[in-house]
MDAnalysis code that builds the backbone (N, CA, C; Angstrom):
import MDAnalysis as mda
import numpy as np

u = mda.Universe.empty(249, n_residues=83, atom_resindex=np.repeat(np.arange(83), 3), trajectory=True)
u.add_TopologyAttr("name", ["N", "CA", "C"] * 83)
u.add_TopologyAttr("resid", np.arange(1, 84))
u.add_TopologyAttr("resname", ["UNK", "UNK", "UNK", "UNK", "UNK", "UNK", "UNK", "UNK", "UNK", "UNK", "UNK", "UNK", "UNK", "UNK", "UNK", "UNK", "UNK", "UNK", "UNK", "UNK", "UNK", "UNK", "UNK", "UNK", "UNK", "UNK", "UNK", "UNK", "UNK", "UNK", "UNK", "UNK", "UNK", "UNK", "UNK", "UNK", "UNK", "UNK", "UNK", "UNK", "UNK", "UNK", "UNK", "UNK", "UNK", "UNK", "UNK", "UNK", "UNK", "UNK", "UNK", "UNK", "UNK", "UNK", "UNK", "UNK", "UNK", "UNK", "UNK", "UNK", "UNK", "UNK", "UNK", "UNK", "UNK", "UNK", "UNK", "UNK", "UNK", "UNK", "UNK", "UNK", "UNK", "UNK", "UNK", "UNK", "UNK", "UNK", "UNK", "UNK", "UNK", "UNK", "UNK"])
u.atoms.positions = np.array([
    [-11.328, 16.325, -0.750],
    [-10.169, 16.413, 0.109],
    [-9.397, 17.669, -0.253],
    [-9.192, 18.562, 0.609],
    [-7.988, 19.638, 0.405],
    [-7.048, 19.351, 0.087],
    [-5.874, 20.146, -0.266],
    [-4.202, 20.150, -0.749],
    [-3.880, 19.707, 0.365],
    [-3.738, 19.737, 1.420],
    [-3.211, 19.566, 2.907],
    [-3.218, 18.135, 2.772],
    [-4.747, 17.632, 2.885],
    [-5.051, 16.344, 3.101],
    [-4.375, 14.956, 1.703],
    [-4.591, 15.591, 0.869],
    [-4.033, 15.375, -0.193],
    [-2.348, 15.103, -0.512],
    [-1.883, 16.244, 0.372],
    [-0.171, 16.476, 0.398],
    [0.181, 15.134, 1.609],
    [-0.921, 14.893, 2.639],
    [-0.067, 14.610, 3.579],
    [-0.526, 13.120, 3.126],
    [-1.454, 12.372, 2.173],
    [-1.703, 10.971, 1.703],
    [-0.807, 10.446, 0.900],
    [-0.057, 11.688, -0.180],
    [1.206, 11.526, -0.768],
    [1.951, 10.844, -0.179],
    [2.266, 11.340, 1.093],
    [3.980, 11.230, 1.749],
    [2.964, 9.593, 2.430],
    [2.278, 9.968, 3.019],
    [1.955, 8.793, 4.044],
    [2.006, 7.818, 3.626],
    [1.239, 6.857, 2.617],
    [1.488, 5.806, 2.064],
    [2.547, 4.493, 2.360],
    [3.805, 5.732, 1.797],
    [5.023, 5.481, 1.868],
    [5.333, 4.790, 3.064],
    [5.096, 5.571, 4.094],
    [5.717, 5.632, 5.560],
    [4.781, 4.439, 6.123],
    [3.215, 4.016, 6.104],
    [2.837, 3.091, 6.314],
    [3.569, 1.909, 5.781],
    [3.846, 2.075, 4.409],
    [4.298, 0.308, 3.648],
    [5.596, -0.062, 4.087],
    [6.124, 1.100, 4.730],
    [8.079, 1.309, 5.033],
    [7.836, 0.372, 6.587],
    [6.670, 0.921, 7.175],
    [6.150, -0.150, 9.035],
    [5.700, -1.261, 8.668],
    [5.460, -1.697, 7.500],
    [4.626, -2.816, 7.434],
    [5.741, -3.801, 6.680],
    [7.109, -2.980, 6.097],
    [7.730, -3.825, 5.485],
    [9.037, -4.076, 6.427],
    [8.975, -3.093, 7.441],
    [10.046, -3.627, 8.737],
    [9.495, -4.266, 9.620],
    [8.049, -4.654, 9.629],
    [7.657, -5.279, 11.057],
    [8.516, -7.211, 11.121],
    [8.488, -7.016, 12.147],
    [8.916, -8.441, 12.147],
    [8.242, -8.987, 13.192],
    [7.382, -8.601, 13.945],
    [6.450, -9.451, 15.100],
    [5.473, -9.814, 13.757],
    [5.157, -11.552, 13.809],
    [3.793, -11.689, 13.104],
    [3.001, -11.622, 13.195],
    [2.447, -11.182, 14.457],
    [1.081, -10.822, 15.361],
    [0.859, -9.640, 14.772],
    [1.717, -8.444, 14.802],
    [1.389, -6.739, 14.143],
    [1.365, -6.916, 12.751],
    [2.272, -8.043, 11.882],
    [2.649, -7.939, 10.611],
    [0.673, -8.040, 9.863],
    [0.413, -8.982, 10.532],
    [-1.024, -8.137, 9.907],
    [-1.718, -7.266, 9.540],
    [-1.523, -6.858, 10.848],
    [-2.287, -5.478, 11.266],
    [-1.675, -4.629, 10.071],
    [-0.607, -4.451, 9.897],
    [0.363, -3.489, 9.416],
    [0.418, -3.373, 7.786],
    [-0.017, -4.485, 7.608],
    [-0.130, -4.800, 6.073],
    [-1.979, -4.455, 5.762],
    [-2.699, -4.404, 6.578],
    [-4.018, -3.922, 6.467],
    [-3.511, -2.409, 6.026],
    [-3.014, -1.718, 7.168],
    [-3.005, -0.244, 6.756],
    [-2.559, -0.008, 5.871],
    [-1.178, -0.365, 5.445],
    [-0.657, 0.003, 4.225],
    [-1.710, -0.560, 2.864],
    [-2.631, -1.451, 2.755],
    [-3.168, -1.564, 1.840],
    [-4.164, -0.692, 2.096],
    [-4.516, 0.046, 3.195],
    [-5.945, 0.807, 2.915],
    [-5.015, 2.886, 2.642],
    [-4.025, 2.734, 2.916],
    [-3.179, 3.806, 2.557],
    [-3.044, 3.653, 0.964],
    [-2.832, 2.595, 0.597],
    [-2.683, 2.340, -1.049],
    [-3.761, 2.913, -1.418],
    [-4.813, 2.398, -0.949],
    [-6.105, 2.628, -1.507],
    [-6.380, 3.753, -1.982],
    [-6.085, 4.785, -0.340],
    [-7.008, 5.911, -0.691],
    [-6.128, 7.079, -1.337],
    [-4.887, 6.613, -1.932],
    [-3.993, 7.346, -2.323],
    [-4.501, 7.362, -3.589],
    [-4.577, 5.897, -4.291],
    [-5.453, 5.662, -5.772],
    [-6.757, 6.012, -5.671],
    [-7.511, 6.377, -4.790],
    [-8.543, 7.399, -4.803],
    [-8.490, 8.321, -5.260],
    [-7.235, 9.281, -4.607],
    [-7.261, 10.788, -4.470],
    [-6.574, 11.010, -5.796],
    [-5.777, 9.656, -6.530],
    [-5.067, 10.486, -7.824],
    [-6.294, 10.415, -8.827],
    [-7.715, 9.845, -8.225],
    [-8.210, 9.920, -9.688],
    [-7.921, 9.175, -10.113],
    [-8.714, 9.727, -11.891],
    [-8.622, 9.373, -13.307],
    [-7.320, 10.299, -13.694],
    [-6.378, 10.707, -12.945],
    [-5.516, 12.130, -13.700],
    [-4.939, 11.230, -14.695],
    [-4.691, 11.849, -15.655],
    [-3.864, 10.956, -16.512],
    [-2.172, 11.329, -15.939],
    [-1.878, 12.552, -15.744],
    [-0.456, 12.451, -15.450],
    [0.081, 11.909, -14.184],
    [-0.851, 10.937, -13.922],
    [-0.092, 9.810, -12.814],
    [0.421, 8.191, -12.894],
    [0.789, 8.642, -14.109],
    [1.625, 7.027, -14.400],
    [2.658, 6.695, -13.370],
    [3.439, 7.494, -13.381],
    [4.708, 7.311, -12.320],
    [4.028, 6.735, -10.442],
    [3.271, 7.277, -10.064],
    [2.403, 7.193, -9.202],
    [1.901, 6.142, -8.899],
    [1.283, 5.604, -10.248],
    [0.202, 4.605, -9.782],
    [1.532, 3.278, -10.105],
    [1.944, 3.719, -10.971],
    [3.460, 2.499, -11.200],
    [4.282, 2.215, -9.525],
    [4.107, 3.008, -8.639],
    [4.611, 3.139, -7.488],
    [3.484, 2.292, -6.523],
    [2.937, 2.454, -6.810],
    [1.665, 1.581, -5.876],
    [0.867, 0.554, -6.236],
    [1.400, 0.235, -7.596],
    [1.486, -1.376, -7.731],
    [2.293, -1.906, -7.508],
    [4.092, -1.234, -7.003],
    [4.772, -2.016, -6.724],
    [4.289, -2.395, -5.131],
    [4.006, -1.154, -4.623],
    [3.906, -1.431, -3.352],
    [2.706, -2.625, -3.162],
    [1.584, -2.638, -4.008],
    [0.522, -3.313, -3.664],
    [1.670, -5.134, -3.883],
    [2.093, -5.352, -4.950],
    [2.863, -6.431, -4.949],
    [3.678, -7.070, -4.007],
    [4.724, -5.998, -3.335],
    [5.304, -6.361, -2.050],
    [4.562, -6.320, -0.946],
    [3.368, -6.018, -0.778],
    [2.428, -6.589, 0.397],
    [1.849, -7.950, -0.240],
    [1.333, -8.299, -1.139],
    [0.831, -9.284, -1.671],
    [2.344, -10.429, -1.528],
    [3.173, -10.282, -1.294],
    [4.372, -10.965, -1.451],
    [4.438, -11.370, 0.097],
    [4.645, -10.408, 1.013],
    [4.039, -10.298, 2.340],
    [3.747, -11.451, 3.030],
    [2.218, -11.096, 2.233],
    [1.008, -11.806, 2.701],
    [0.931, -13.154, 2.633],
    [1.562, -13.793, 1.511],
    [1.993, -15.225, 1.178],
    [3.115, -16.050, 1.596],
    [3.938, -15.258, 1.595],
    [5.499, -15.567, 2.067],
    [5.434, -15.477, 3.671],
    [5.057, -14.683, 4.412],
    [5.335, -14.390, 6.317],
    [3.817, -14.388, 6.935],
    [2.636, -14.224, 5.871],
    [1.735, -14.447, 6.737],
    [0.845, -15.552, 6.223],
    [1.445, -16.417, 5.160],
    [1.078, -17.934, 4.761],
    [-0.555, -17.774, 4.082],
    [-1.014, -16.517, 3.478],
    [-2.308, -16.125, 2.756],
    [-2.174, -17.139, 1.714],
    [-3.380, -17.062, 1.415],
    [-3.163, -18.514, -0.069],
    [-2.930, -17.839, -1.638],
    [-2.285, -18.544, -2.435],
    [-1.538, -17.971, -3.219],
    [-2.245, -17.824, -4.887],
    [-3.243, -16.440, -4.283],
    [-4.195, -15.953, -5.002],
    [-3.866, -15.618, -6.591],
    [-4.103, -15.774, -7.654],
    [-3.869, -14.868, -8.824],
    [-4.817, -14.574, -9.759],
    [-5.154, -13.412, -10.280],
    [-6.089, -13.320, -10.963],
    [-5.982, -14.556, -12.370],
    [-7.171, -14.709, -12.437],
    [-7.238, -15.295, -13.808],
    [-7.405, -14.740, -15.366],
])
């Protein structure tokens, strides 16, 4: 991935989990929480193994949490936890 593509997965993320955390139709709230988890994703793709992304990846476990919160609470997912 280029700097471009790279610069603009930075910002995006964000802006997906920000639609998915104002939706209030429960019909889209799905949908919406898909993208933002596949925006999570490929953001923790693109940082790599870097090591100087603590701050980063600390940011997108919160976000991964408040979709997982989401998902249980408004879209009634079953209330998964690792073991």
């Amino acid at each position: 991935m280029d700097n471009l593509g790279s610069d603009r997965n930075r910002v995006e993320w964000k802006s997906v989990l920000q639609e998915a955390l104002m939706e209030i139709n429960p019909d889209k709230l799905k949908e919406k929480v898909a993208q933002a988890e596949v925006a999570i994703f490929q953001r923790l793709q693109a940082l790599g193994r870097s090591t100087d992304s603590a701050e980063a990846r600390h940011a997108l476990q919160d976000a991964s949490n408040a979709l997982l919160a989401l998902k249980r609470e408004l879209l009634k997912f079953p209330d998964w936890r690792p073991e």
